[in-house]
N, C-alpha and C positions, 0 to 999 in steps of 0.2 A: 417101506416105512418101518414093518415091523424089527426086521431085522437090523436095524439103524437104534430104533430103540436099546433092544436089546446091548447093542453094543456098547452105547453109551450107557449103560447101567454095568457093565464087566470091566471098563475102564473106572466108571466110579469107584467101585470096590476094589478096584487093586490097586488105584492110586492112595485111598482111605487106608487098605489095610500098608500100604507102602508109610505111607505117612505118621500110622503107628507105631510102624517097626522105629523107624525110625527117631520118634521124640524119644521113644522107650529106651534107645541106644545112648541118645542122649542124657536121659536123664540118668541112667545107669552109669555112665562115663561121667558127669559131673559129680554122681554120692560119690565116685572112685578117687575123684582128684580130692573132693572133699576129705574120703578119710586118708587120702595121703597129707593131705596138709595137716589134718590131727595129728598123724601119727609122728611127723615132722618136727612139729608144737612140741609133740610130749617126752620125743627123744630129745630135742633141743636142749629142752629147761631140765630135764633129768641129766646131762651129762653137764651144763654148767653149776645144776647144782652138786656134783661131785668134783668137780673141779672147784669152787669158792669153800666147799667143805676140807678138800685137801691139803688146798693154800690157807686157809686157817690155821689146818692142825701144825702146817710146814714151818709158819711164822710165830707160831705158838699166839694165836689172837685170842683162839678159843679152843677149848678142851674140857674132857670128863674124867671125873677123876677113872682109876683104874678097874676097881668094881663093877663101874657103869661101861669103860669098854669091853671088859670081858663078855658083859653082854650083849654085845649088838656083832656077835659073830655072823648073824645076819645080813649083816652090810655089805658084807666083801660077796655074798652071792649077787644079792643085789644091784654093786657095782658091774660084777663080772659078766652079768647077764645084760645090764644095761648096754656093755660096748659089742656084744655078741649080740642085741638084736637091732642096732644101729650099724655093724661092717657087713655082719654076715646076712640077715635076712631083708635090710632095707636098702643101705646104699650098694653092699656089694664093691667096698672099696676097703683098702689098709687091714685086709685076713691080716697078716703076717704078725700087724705090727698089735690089730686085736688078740692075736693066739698067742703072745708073749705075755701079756697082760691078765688074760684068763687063764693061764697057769698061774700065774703068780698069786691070783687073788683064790684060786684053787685051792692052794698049797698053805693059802695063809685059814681059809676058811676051814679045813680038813685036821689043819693042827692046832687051831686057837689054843693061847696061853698051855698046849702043851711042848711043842718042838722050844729049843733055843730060840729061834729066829723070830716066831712069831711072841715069845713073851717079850725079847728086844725091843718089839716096834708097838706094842703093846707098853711097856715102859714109859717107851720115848716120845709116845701121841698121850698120856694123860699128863695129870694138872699133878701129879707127883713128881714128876721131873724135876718140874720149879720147884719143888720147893725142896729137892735135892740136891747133895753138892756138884751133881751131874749135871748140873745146869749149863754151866758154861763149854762144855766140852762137846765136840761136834760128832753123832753118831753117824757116820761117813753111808755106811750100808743103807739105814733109815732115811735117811736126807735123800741119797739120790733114790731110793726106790718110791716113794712118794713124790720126788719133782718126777718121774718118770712115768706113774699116773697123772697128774698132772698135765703132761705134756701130751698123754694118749687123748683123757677126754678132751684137749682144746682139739687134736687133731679130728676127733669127730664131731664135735661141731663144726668145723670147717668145710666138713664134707656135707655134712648136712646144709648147712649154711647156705651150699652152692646151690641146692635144689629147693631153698625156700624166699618166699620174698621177704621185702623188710618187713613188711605188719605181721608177719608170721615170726620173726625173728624179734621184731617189739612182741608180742604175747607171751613167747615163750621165757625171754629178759624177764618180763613180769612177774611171771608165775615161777619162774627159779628165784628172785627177789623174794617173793611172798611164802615161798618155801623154807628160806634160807631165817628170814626173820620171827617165821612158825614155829621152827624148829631150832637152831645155835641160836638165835637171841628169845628162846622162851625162859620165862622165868620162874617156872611151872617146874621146869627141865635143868638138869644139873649142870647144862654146855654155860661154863662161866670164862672170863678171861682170866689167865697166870695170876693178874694184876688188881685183879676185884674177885676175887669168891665171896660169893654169900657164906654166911656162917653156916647154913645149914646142910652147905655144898663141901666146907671145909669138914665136918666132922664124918664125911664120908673121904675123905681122902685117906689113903693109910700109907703102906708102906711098898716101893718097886718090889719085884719078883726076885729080881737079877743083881747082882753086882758088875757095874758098868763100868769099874774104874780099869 
């Protein structure tokens, strides 16, 4: 009898302590998928909100005058790191087409308003353009290199896209919406349209860098 005992108190404890292993495996694997879906969320809404940023600057909706981009040299790390920790450390998809792209924004970060090129696009993204006779005239280099971001972040959300569901895909909509309306439609913030500058945003406009004609 004794030894019947005994046995059934050795199966207790290995199926208990089995049974803990196990919820603990579980619960461990669900915070996992949990902070994948965050991180999902927050690369989502980061890369469309630089994409509705870029297609602004593209369509000339909204912009800053000059002054104010020279300082946000910050941005282009920003971006570059956004599509470098969505290819290379999350999805593990489009290296190639991410390493074209984080040179570019390298090169633009590294030589702000001092290289030719980067005072170019620097020009051609503020609220001075319009109101130069440079307006009408198409800067070929600038145009495609910005539809060419553009085109990078929609391709990482795409990819991301694949590996999240719709409610994660509505959250992350949201919260690039609410970022987009925080920031390019603050009025706090210089981001004005070609087409309405506040006076306050006009006397901060001066003069391009460059002669563009």
């Amino acid at each position: 009898m004794l030894p019947n005992v005994c046995l059934c108190f050795l199966f207790f404890f290995f199926f208990k302590k089995v049974a803990v292993t196990l919820t603990v495996g579980v619960t461990r694997m669900a915070m996992v998928l949990s902070l994948v879906d965050v991180v999902s969320v927050v690369l989502f809404s980061v890369e469309l909100y630089h994409l509705v940023a870029h297609v602004f600057i593209l369509c000339g909706i909204r912009s800053l005058p000059r002054k104010d981009l020279v300082r946000v040299r910050l941005y282009f790390l920003l971006d570059a790191l956004t599509v470098f920790f969505t290819s290379f450390l999350f999805t593990g998809k489009l290296k190639w087409l991410a390493v074209l792209q984080i040179l570019q924004h390298m090169f633009y970060f590294i030589t702000w308003d001092k290289s030719y090129m980067a005072k170019r696009i620097i020009d051609w993204s503020s609220l001075e353009w319009f109101k130069s006779n440079q307006k009408p005239s198409l800067q070929l280099d600038s145009t495609l290199g910005t539809l060419f971001d553009v085109c990078v972040h929609a391709a990482m959300m795409y990819v991301l896209g694949e590996q999240m569901g719709i409610f994660s895909i509505l959250v992350a909509i949201f919260i690039a919406q609410a970022c987009v309306y925080t920031i390019l439609f603050n009025p706090k913030l210089a981001w004005s349209s070609p087409n309405n500058v506040p006076v306050w945003v006009q006397k901060r406009v001066g003069k391009l860098a460059l002669d563009h004609s």
